[in-house]
N, C-alpha and C positions, 0 to 999 in steps of 0.2 A: 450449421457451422460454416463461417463464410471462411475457411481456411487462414485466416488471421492468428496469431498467437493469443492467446490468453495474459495481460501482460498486468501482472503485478507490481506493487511499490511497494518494501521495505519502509517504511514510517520512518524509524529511528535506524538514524547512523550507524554503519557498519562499517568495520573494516573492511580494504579493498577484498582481504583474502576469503572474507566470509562471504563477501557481495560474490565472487568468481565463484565456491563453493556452493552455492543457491543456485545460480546459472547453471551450471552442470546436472545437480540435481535434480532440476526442474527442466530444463531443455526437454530430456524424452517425454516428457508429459504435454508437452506442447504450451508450456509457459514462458513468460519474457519475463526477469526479473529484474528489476532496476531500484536503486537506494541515492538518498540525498549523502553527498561528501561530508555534509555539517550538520548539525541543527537548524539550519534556516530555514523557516518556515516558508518563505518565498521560493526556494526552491523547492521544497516538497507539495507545495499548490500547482508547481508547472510541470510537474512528474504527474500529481492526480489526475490533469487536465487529459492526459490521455490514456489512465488505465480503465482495466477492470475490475481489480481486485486490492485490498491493500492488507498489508500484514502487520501488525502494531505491539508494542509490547509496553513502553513507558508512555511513550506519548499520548499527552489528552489528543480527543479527536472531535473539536467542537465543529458548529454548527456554518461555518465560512468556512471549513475544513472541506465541508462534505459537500459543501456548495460550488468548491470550484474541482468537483470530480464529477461531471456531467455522466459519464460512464460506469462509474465504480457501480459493481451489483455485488460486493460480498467484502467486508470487512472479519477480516481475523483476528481474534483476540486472543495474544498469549499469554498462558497466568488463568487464573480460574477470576479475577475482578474484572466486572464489564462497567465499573464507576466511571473510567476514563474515557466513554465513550457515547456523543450526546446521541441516545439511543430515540428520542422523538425525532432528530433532524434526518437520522439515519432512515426511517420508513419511507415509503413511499405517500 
């Protein structure tokens, strides 16, 4: 552990107060939580660019998704369907 947080990305748009309520809950754990303001995909490519983890629930998660998260080692899928998630790009 290089003493770094663990810093995850919310996928899909959250309110600010849910975005605050993630942080909190996550803090003790030693996680960084962060969420795009909008649907722009352009911003959520420049959030990927520096996590590790992301947490997804609507949004598809294609293959230029996964490419500009050099880091990401663990995708969450909320909901029991992994359709929305290009699961070949995702392997190593």
């Amino acid at each position: 552990m290089t003493g770094q947080p663990f810093r995850v990305v919310v996928a899909d748009p959250q309110p600010p107060e849910q975005v605050t309520w993630l942080q909190g809950l996550a803090e003790p754990f030693g996680l960084e939580v962060q969420a795009p303001a909008t649907k722009d995909e352009t911003a959520l490519k420049t959030l990927l660019a520096q996590v590790d983890g992301m947490i997804v629930q609507r949004r598809t998660v294609a293959a230029d998704m996964l490419a500009a998260a050099p880091y990401l080692r663990v995708i969450q899928k909320m909901g029991g369907r992994r359709d929305k998630i290009d699961i070949a790009a995702a392997r190593w």
